[in-house]
C-alpha positions as CSV (number, residue, x, y, z in Angstrom):
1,X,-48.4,8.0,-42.4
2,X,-45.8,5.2,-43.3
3,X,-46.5,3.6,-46.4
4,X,-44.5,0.7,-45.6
5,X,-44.3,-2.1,-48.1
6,X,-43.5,-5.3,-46.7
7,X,-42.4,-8.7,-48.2
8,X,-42.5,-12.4,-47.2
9,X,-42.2,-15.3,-48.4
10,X,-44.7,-18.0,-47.3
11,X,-44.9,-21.7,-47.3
12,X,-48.6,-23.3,-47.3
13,X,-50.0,-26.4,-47.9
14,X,-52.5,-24.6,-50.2
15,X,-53.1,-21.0,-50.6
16,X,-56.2,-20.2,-48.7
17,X,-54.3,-21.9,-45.9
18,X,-52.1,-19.1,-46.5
19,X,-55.2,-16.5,-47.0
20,X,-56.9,-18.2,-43.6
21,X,-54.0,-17.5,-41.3
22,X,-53.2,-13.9,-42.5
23,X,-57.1,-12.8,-42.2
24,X,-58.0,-14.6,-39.3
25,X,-55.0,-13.9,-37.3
26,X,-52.7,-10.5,-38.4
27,X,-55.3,-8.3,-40.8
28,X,-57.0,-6.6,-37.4
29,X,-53.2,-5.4,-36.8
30,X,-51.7,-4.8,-39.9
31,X,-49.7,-1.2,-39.6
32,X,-51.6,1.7,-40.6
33,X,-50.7,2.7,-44.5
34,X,-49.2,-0.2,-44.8
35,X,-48.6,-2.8,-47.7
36,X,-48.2,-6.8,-47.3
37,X,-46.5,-8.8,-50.3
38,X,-47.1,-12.6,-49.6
39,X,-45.2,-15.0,-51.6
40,X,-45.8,-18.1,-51.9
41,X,-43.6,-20.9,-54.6
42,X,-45.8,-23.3,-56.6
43,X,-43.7,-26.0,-57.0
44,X,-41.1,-24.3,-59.4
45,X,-38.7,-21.6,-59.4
46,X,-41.3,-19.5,-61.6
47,X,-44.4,-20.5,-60.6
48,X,-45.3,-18.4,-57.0
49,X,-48.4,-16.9,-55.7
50,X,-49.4,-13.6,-54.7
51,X,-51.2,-12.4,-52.2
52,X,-51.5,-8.7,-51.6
53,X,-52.9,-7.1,-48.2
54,X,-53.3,-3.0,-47.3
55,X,-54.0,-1.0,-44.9
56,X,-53.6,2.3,-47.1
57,X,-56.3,3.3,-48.8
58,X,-54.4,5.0,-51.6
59,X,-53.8,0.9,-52.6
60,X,-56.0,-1.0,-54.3
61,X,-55.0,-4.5,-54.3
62,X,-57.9,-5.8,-56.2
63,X,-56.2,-3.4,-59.1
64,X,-53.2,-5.0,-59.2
65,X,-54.3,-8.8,-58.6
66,X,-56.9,-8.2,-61.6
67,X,-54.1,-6.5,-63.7
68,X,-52.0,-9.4,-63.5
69,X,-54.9,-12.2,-64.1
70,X,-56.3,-12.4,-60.4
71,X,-59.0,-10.6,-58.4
72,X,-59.8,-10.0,-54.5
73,X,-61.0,-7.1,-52.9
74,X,-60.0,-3.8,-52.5
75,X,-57.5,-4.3,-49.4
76,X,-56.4,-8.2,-50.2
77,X,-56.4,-10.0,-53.1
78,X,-54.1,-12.3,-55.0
79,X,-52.7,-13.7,-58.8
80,X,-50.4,-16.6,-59.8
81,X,-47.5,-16.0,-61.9
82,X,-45.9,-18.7,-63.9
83,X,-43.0,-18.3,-66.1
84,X,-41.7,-15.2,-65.2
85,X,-38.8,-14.7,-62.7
86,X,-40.6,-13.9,-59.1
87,X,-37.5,-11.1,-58.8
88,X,-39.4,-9.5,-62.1
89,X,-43.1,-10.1,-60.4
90,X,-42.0,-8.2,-57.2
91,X,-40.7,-5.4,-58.5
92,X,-43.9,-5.1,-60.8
93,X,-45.7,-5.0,-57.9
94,X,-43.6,-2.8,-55.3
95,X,-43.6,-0.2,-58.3
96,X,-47.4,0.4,-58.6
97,X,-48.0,0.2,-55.3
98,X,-45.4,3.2,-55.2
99,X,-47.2,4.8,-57.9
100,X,-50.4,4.6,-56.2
101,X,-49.1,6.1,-53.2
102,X,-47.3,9.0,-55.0
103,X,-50.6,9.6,-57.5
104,X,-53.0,9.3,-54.2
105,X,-51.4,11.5,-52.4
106,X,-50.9,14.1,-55.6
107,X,-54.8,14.2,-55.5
108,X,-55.5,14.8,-51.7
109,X,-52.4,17.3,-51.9
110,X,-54.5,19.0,-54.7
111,X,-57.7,18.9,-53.4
């Protein structure tokens, strides 16, 4: 069990382009346990969009896309950002997911 968090930065004409090519193409081989962090810029240096993708069912992307003022499912799901630095956004992000994983696995460990 990995739980690999991985990070890119993206470049899209829109963002279901972006969504399209990721689901169509990579999501029936993403790693097992693993996380995907998509960035995308929207035009300025804090403006970007998110797009979150897992294979590890302690994450719920849908959690954090909603807590930040987006939505998606369960294992993808997205949110724009605007005026706060995407360094800031990242690390937001990176930490929950960590969080997830360590509460998750606190549970099953307990259980």
């Amino acid at each position: 069990q990995s739980n690999k968090i991985y990070l890119y930065n993206v470049t899209a004409k829109n963002h279901y382009e972006i969504i399209n090519q990721v689901l169509k193409k990579h999501l029936p081989y993403l790693e097992y346990n693993s996380t995907y962090i998509l960035v995308q810029e929207l035009g300025s240096k804090d403006a970007h969009q998110i797009f979150l993708l897992s294979s590890n069912p302690l994450i719920n992307c849908h959690e954090i896309a909603v807590a930040n003022g987006g939505g998606g499912h369960e294992n993808r799901a997205g949110f724009r950002m605007e005026g706060v630095p995407i360094g800031t956004v990242i690390e937001g992000v990176i930490k929950t997911v960590k969080e997830m994983i360590v509460k998750g696995e606190a549970e099953y460990a307990s259980s």
